[in-house]
Structure formats: structure tokens, C-alpha cells
C-alpha positions in Angstrom: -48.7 13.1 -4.3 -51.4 16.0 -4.7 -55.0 15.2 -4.6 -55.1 16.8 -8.5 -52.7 13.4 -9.5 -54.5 10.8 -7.1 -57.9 11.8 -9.2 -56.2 11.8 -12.7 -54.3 8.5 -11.7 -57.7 7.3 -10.6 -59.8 8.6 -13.6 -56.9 7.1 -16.2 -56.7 3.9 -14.5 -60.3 3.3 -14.4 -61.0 3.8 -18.0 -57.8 0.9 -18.7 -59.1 -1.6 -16.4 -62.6 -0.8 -18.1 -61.7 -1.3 -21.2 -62.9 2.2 -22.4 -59.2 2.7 -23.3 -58.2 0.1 -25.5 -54.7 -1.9 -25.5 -52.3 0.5 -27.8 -54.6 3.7 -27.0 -52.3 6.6 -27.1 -52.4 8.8 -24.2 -52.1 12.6 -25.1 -51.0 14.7 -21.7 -53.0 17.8 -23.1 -56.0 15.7 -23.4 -55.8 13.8 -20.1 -55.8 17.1 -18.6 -58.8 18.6 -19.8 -60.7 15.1 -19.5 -59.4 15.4 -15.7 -59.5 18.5 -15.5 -56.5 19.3 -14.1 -53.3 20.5 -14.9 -50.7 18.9 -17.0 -48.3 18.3 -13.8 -50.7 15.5 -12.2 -51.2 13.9 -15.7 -47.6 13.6 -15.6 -47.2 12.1 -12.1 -50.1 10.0 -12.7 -48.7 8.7 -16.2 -45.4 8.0 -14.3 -47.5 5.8 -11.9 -49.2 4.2 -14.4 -46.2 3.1 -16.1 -45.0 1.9 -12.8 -48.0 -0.3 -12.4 -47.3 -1.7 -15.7 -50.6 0.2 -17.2 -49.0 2.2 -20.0 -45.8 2.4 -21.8 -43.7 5.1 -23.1 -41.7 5.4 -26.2 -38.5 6.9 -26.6 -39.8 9.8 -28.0 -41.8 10.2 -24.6 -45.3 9.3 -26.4 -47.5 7.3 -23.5 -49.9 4.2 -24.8 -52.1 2.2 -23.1 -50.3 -1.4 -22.6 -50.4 -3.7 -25.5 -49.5 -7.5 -24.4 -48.3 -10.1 -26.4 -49.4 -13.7 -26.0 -46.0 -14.3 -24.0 -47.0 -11.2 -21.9 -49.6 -13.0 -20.8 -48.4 -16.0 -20.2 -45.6 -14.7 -18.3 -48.5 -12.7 -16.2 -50.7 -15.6 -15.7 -47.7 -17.9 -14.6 -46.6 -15.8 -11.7 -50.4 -15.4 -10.8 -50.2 -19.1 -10.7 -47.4 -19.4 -8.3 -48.5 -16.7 -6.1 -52.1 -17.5 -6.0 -51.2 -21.5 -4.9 -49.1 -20.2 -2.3 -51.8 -18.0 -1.0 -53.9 -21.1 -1.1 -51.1 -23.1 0.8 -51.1 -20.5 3.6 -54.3 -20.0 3.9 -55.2 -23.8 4.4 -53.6 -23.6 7.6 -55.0 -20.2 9.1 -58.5 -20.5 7.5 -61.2 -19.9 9.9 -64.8 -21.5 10.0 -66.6 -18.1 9.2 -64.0 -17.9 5.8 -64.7 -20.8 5.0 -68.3 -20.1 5.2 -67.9 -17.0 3.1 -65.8 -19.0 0.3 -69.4 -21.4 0.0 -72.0 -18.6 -0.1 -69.2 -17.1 -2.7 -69.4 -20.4 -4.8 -73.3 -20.8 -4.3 -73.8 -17.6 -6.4 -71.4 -18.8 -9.1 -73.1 -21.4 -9.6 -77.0 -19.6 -9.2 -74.8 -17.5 -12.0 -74.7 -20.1 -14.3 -77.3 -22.0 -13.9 -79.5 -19.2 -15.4 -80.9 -19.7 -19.2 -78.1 -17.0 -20.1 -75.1 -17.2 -17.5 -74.8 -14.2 -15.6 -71.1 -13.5 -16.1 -70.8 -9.5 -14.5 -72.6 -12.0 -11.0 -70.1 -14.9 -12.2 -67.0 -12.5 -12.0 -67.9 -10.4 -9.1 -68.2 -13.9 -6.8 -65.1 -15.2 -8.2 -63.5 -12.3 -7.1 -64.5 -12.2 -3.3 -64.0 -15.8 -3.6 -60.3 -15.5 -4.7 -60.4 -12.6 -2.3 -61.3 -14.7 0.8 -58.3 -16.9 0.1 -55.8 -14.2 -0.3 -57.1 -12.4 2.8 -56.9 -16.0 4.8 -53.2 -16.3 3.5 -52.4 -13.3 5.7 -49.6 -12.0 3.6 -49.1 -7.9 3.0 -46.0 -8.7 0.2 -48.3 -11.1 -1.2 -51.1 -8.9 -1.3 -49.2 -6.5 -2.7 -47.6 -8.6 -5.8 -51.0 -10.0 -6.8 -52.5 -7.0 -6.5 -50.3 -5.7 -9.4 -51.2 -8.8 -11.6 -54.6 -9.5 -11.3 -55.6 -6.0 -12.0 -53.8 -6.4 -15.4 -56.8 -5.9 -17.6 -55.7 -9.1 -19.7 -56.3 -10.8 -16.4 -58.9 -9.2 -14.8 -61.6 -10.5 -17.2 -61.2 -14.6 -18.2 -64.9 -15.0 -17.6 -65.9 -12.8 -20.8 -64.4 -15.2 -22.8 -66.0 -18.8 -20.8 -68.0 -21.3 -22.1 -70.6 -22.2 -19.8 -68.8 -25.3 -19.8 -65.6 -23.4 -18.8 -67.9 -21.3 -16.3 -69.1 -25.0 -14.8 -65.6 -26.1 -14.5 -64.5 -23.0 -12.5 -67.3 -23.7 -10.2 -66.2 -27.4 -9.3 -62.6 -26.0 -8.9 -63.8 -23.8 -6.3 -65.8 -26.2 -4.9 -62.3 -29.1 -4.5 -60.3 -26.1 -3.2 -63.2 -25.9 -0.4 -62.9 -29.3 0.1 -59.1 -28.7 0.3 -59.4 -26.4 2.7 -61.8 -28.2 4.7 -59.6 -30.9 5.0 -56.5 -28.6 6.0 -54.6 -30.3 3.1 -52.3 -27.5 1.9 -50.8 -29.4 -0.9 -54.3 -30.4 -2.5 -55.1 -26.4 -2.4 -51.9 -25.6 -3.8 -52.1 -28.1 -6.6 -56.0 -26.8 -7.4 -55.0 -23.3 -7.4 -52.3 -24.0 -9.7 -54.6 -25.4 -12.7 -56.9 -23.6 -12.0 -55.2 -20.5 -12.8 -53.3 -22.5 -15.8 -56.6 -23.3 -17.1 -57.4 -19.4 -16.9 -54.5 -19.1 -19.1 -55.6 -21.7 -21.7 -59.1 -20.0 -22.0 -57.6 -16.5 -22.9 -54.7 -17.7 -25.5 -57.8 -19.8 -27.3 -60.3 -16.7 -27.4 -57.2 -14.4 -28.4 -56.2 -16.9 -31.5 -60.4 -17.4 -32.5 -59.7 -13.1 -32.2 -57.3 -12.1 -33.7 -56.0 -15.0 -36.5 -52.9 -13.8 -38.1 -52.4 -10.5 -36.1 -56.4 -9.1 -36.8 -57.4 -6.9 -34.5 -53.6 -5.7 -33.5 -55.1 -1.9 -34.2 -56.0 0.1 -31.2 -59.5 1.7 -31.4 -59.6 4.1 -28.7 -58.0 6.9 -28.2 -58.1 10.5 -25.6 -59.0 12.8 -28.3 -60.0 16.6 -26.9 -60.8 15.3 -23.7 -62.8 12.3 -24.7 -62.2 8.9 -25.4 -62.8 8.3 -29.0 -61.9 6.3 -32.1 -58.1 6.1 -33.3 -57.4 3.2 -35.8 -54.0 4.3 -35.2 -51.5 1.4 -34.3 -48.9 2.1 -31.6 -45.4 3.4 -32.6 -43.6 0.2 -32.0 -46.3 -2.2 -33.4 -46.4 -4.7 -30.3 -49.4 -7.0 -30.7 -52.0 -6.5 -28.6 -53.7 -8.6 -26.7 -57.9 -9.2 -26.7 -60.2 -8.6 -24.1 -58.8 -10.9 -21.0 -60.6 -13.1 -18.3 -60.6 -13.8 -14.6 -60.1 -17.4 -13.4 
């Protein structure tokens, strides 16, 4: 790959993981490139990419949106995070050293310092919760699995749970970190697998509520973002094949 389509595959990727581009945004090549600024050759390679990473979608008439997921989407995604994650978990019970173990505490101390404040702290919530999950997935010593969750958890309807906690919900994932620590302290595979596994179920639970409070009857299905002359800008166009899209998604 050229240099030209690693940036535009970076710069398109970012602004979907964001959020900048909306679910159902269409993705105009001509635009991409002057937003880029390159040519329309890398926009294409990078499209191509993004597609494979499950990012956009493509119509039969070669149109590219950004990827609108239904509720089954979702829980289809959030299901194999599930078994993946708990079998990272299972592995990493038995190769986890004393200094990851003493990362995965400092990780859940700031969670909770997070919360605790008189308005939760959820960008310090999420960025914890990710080197906390990190730690684990690291300990598991796995490149395949690596690889596979890397691909779902930077879905954008899973990258985000915590936008749509409680503070109860945000106090709940704090004492699951805090069993699978135990777990782990304990060497007791199974317990870590079985924690993971809710855990991650429970992630799922919390973004199908916030989606129905949402989007009732289909509301909010419209995309709102779109690449218009090199900028990302207001569309109110829906995509071609009217897929429903999903709301903004959440993190475990």
C-alpha cells in the first residue's frame, strides 16, 4: 500500500470511530480526496480496506456508506466479543504476572476515582477500561486473538458502552473488574471466564436499552453526516438500502 492510502485509510477511519461520520454517512470518492488530499486511487484502496474492516459498505451501484448496524448487528458483534474476550481472560489467568496484575489495579483505581466524582468522568472511565481490558488481552498472549478482537472492539457501536452508563452501570463495571482481579489473583480460569462473559453481556444490555430510549419506532434511522466538498457536513439523507442504524455505542 502507498503512504497516500495508509493516510486516507487513517484520516477516513478516524473520523468513523469518532463519530464525526455518522452510521449511514455516504462517502463520496471525489470528496474523500480533496479532504485527504490525495488522489482518488488511495481513496479507493483505502475504501476497499475499510470495507474489509467492516467500517463501510458498498451498494450495488458502487456508492460507499459509513456502516449502519441493526440491533442484531450488534448483538451478533457483542456475542463474539463475549466469547473471545473470556477466553482471553481464561488464558491469561494462567500466564498473568505480578506487575499485570498490578497494572489491572492501578487501571481499576482510576475507574473508580472516575466515578466517584460529582459528575463521573466518563472520557477517564473509558480510557482505564481500555488499558484495563488491554492488560488482559496482552496477558492472554495470543496474536490470532489479538487480531479478531481487534476487529470488534473498534466497531464504533462497541467502542463506546460507557456514553450510554448510568453511574450505577459505571459502579457495576467497576466491581466486575474488581472479581475478575480477584479471579485472576486466585488463578481460577473458570471464575475469569465466567466474569468476562457477563460482563460483556451486560455491555450488550446497556446499548440495546439506550438504542430503544433512542430511537423508538425507527427515530433517528437518518444519517446526519455526510463528506460534502471536502468537509464533513449535514446530509439528512438516508442510505440507499434503508438498514437501521444503530445509536452511539459503548465500551464494557
Amino acid at each position: 500500500m502507498s503512504r497516500a492510502s495508509d493516510r486516507a485509510y487513517t484520516m477516513i477511519r478516524g473520523l468513523i470511530l469518532s463519530g464525526e461520520l455518522a452510521p449511514g454517512a455516504q462517502l463520496g470518492e471525489e470528496a474523500l480526496a480533496e479532504l485527504c488530499d490525495v488522489s482518488r486511487t488511495p481513496i479507493r484502496d483505502a475504501l476497499r480496506r475499510l470495507e474489509a474492516d467492516l467500517l463501510i459498505r458498498r451498494t450495488g451501484t458502487q456508492r460507499s456508506f459509513v456502516a449502519d448496524w441493526s440491533l442484531a448487528d450488534v448483538e451478533d458483534a457483542f456475542e463474539l466479543r463475549g466469547m473471545l474476550e473470556a477466553h482471553a481472560a481464561l488464558r491469561a489467568c494462567q500466564r498473568m504476572d505480578d506487575e499485570a496484575l498490578a497494572r489491572l489495579r492501578r487501571c481499576n483505581a482510576r475507574i473508580r476515582r472516575a466515578i466517584e466524582r460529582a459528575v463521573p468522568d466518563v472520557s477517564g472511565f473509558m480510557n482505564a477500561n481500555r488499558e484495563f481490558h488491554g492488560v488482559i488481552l496482552e496477558q492472554a498472549r495470543s496474536r490470532r486473538l489479538t487480531a479478531l478482537l481487534g476487529t470488534l472492539v473498534e466497531q464504533p457501536v462497541v467502542r463506546r458502552t460507557a456514553e450510554q452508563y448510568s453511574t450505577a452501570q459505571l459502579s457495576q463495571s467497576w466491581r466486575e473488574h474488581d472479581e475478575l482481579i480477584a479471579a485472576f489473583e486466585r488463578r481460577d480460569g473458570v471464575w475469569a471466564q465466567a466474569v468476562m462473559l457477563g460482563h460483556i453481556r451486560r455491555a450488550f444490555h446497556a446499548y440495546a436499552d439506550a438504542h430503544k430510549r433512542q430511537a423508538p419506532d425507527g427515530a433517528g434511522d437518518v444519517s446526519e453526516n455526510c463528506i460534502q466538498n471536502g468537509e464533513v457536513a449535514g446530509s439528512g439523507s438516508p442510505p440507499a438500502d434503508g438498514r437501521p442504524q444503530a445509536a452511539m455505542a459503548a465500551e464494557a
